[in-house]
C-alpha positions as CSV (number, residue, x, y, z in Angstrom):
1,X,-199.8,3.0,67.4
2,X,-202.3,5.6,66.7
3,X,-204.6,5.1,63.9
4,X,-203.7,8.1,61.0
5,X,-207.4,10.5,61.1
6,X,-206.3,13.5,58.9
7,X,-206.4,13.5,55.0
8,X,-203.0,14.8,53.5
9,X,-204.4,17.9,52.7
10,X,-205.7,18.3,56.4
11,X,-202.2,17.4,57.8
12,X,-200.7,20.1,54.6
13,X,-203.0,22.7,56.2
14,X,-201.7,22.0,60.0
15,X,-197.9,21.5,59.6
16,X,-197.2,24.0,56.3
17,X,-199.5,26.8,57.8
18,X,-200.9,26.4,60.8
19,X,-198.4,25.4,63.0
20,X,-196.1,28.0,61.2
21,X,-198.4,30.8,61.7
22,X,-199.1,30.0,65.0
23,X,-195.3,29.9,66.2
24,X,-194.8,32.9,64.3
25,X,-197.2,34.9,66.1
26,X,-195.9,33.3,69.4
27,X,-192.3,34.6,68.6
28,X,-193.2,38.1,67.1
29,X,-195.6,38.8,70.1
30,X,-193.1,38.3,72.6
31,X,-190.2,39.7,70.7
32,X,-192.0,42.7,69.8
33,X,-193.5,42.9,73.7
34,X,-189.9,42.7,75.1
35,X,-188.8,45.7,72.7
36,X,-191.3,47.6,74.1
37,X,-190.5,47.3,77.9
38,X,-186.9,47.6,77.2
39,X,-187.2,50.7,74.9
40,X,-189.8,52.1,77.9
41,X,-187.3,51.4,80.1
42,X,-183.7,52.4,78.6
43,X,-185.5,56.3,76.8
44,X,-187.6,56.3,80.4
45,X,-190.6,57.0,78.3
46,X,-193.2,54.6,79.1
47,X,-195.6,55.6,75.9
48,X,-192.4,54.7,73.5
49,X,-192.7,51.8,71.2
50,X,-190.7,49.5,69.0
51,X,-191.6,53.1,66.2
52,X,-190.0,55.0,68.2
53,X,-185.9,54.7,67.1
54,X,-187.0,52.8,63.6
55,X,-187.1,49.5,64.9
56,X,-190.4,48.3,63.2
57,X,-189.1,49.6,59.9
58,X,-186.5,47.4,60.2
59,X,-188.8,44.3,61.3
60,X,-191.0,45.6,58.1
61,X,-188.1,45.1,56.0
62,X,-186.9,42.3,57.4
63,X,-190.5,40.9,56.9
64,X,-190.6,41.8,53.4
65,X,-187.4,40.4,52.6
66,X,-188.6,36.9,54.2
67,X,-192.0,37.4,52.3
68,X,-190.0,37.3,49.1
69,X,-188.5,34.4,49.5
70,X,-191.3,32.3,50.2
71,X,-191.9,32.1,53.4
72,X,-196.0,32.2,52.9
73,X,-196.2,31.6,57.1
74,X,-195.8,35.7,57.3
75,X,-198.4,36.8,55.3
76,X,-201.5,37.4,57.3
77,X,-199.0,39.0,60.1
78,X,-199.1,42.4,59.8
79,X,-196.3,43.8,62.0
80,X,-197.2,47.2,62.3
81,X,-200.5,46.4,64.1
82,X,-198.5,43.6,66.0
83,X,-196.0,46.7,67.3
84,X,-198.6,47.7,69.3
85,X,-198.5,45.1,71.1
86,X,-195.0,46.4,72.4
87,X,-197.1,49.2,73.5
88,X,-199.6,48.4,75.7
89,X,-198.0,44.7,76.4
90,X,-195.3,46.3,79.2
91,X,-197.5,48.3,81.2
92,X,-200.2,45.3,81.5
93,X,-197.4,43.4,82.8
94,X,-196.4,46.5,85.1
95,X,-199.6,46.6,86.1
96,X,-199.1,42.4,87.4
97,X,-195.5,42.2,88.4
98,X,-194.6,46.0,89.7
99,X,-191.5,47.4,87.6
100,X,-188.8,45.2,88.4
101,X,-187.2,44.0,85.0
102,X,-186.6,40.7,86.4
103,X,-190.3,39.8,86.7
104,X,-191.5,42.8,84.2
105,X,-189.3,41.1,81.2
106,X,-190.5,37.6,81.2
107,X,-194.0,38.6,82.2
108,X,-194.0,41.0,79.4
109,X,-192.5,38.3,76.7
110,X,-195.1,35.2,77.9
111,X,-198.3,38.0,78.2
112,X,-196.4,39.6,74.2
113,X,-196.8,35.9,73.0
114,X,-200.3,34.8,74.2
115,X,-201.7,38.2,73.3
116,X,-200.7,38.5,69.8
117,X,-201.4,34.8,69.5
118,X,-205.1,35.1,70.5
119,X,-205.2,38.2,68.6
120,X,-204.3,36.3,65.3
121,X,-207.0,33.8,65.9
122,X,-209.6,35.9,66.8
123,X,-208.8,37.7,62.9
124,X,-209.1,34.6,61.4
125,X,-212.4,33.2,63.4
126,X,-214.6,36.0,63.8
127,X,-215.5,36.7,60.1
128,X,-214.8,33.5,58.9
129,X,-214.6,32.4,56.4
130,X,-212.7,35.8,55.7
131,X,-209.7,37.2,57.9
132,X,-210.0,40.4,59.6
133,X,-206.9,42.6,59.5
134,X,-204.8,42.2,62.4
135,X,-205.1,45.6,62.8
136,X,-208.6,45.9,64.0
137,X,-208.3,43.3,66.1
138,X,-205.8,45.0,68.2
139,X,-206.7,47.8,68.0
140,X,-210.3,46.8,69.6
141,X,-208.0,45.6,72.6
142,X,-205.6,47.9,73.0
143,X,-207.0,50.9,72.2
144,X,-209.1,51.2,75.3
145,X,-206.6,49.8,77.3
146,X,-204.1,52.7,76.4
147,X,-206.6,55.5,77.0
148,X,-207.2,53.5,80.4
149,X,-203.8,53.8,81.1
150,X,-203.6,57.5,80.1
151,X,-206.8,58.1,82.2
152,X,-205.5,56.9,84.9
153,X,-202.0,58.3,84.7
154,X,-203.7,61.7,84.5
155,X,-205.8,61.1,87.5
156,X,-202.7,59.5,89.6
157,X,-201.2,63.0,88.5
158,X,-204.1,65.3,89.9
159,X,-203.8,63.2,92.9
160,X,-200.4,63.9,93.6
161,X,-200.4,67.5,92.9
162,X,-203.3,68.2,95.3
């Protein structure tokens, strides 16, 4: 049997919010990551994102509705700076796999998860004691990512027309 370490309050802290939070932003960067690759995929667009036919104002309300009810897991998940993650997410996983949907789907979802996860604890680690928005976070990675993309999309372009 293994000898009982944590004080209530540190086993509270772990299983009520922790571990919550931590699936949570597991799930949503996954979920949100597949949206994006199959949206990119079924408008051909490869810039569109889970904004692009309402879907994250659904997820937003849905969010809302779950953060009225109690469920205090949600609140430092912001879901608008997680969509970008449905973004940039499908072309990283392009970029690993090629474009077939069989390896680009998984890819995306496991690569979706493990970003937003790492994301969410750089937020809460790198001012601590206080929580950076989620927002900043990714927008510090995936904002140079996307104009890396875009760079290089316009350079594959000059390329071909040449």
């Amino acid at each position: 049997m293994v000898p009982r370490t944590w004080t209530p309050v540190q086993e509270q802290i772990v299983w009520e919010f922790r571990l919550p939070r931590a699936l949570l932003a597991l799930l949503v960067g996954a979920g949100l990551s597949v949206v994006g690759a199959v949206l990119q995929a079924l408008v051909r667009n490869p810039p569109a994102d889970p904004f692009l036919l309402g879907i994250s104002s659904g997820a937003s309300f849905g969010a809302v509705l779950v953060l009225i009810l109690g469920a205090s897991a949600l609140g430092g998940l912001s879901l608008s700076a997680a969509a970008f993650a449905g973004l940039i997410v499908p072309h990283a996983a392009r970029l690993l796999v090629g474009a077939g949907h069989r390896r680009v789907l998984p890819v995306t979802a496991l690569l979706g998860a493990v970003f937003l996860q790492l994301v969410d604890v750089a937020a809460r680690t790198v001012n601590a004691p206080r929580e950076l928005a989620l927002s900043i976070v990714t927008a510090l990675f995936g904002v140079p990512f996307f104009l890396w993309l875009l760079r290089r999309r316009s350079a594959d372009r000059a390329v071909s027309v040449t």
